[in-house]
C-alpha positions as CSV (number, residue, x, y, z in Angstrom):
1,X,0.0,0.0,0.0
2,X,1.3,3.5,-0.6
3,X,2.0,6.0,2.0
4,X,-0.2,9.1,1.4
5,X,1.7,12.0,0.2
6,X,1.0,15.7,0.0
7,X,1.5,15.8,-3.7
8,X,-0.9,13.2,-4.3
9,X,-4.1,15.4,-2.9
10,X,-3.0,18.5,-4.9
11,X,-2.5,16.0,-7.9
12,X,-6.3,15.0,-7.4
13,X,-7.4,18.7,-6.5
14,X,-5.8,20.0,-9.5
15,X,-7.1,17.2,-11.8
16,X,-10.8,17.8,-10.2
17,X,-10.8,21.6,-11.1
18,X,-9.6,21.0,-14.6
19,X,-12.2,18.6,-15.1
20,X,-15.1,21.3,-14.0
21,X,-13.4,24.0,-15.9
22,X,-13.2,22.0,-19.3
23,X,-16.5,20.6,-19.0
24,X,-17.6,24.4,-18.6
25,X,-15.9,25.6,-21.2
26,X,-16.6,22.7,-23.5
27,X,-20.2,21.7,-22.6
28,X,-21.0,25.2,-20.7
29,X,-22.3,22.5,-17.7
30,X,-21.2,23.3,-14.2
31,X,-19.8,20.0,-12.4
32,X,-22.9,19.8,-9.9
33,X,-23.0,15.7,-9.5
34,X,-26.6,15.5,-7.9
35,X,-27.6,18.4,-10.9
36,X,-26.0,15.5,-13.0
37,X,-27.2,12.3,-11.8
38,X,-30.9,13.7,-11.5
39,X,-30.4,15.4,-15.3
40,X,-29.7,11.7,-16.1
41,X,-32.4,10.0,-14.7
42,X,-35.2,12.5,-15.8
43,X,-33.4,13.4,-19.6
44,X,-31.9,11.5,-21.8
45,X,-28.5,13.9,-22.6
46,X,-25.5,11.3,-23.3
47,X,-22.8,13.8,-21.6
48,X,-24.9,13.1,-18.5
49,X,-24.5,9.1,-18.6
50,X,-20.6,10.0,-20.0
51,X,-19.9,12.1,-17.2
52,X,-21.3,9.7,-14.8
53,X,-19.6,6.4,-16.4
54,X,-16.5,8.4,-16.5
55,X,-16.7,8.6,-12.6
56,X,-16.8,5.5,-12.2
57,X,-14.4,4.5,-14.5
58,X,-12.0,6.5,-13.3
59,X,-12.5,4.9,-9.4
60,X,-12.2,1.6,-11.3
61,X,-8.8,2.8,-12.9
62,X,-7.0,4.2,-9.8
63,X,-8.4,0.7,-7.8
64,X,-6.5,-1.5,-10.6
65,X,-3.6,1.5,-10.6
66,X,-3.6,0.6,-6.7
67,X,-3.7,4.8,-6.3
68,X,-6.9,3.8,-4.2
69,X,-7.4,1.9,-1.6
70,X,-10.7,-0.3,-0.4
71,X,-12.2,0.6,2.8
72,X,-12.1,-2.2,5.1
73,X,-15.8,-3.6,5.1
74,X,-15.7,-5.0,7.8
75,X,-14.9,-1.9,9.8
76,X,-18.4,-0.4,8.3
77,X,-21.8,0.2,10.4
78,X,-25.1,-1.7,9.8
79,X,-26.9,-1.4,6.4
80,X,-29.7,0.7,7.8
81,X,-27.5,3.2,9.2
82,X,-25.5,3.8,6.2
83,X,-28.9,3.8,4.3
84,X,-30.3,6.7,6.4
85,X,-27.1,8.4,6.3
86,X,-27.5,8.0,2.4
87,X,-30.9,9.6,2.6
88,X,-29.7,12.6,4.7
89,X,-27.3,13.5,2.1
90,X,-29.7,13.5,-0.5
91,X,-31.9,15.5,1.5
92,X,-29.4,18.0,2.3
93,X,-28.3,18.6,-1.3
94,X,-31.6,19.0,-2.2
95,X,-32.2,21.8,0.6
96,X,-28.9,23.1,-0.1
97,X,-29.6,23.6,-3.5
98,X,-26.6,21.6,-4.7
99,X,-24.1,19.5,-3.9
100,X,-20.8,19.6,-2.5
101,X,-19.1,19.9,-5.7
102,X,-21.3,22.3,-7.2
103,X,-20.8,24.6,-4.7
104,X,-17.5,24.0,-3.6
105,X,-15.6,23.6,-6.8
106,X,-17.7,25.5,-9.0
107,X,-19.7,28.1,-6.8
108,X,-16.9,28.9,-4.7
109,X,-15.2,29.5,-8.7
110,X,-18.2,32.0,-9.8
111,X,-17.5,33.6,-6.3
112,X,-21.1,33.2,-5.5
113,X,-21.9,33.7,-2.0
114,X,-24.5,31.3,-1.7
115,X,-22.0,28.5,-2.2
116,X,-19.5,29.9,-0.5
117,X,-22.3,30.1,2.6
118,X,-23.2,26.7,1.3
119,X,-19.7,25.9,1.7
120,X,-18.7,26.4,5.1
121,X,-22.1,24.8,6.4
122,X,-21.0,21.3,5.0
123,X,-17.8,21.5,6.5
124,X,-18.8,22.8,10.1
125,X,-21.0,20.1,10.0
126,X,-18.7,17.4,8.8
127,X,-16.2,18.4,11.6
128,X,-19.1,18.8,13.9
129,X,-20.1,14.7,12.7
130,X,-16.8,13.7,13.0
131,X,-16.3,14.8,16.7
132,X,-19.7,13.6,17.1
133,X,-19.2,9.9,16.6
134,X,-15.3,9.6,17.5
135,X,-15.5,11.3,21.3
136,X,-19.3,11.4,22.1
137,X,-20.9,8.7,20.6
């Protein structure tokens, strides 16, 4: 297994922006995955299902490339918990009015102060999980 490196998250920073900049200036699309996925399902638009397949082939490729590693299953709570915690997500993007990447990646990009707002609110409450379920829980 490789050791993380520093070079290795700006590698996949960097790689991530260019992808929502080209696919703006190519396709004029912001990189919003749930705007995506629920485009998909409710249109039929092939850069949707492209997009999407390229995600996951992508995961598939760094697996094989071993630049990603399997989380240890065994490690991982009941079904019905990570269900529900599925479900809040989707609820929260849908409240929020976007995704993490749509507003972190490209809002925070168009300066828009709804997803910069938008923003901070996933990650105080990501930290706020976190410490949550590793000292409290």
């Amino acid at each position: 297994m490789m050791e993380p490196q520093w070079w290795l998250a700006l590698l996949g920073g960097s790689l991530i922006g260019l992808a929502a900049l080209l696919l703006l200036l190519f396709n004029g699309r912001m990189a919003g995955i749930s705007s995506i996925l629920v485009g998909a399902l409710a249109q039929q638009e092939a850069w949707r299902w492209l997009f999407l397949l390229g995600l996951a082939m992508g995961a598939w490729l760094a697996f094989l490339l071993e630049w990603a590693v399997l989380p240890d299953l065994t490690r991982l709570p009941a079904w019905p918990l990570v269900l529900l915690a599925g479900l809040l997500v989707g609820v929260g993007t849908r409240l929020a009015n976007g995704c993490t990447s749509g507003h972190g990646i490209c809002g925070i990009g168009r300066l828009s102060a709804r997803s910069v707002i938008a923003t901070l609110t996933f990650m105080i409450s990501a930290a706020c999980t976190v410490f949550v379920t590793r000292h409290l829980w």
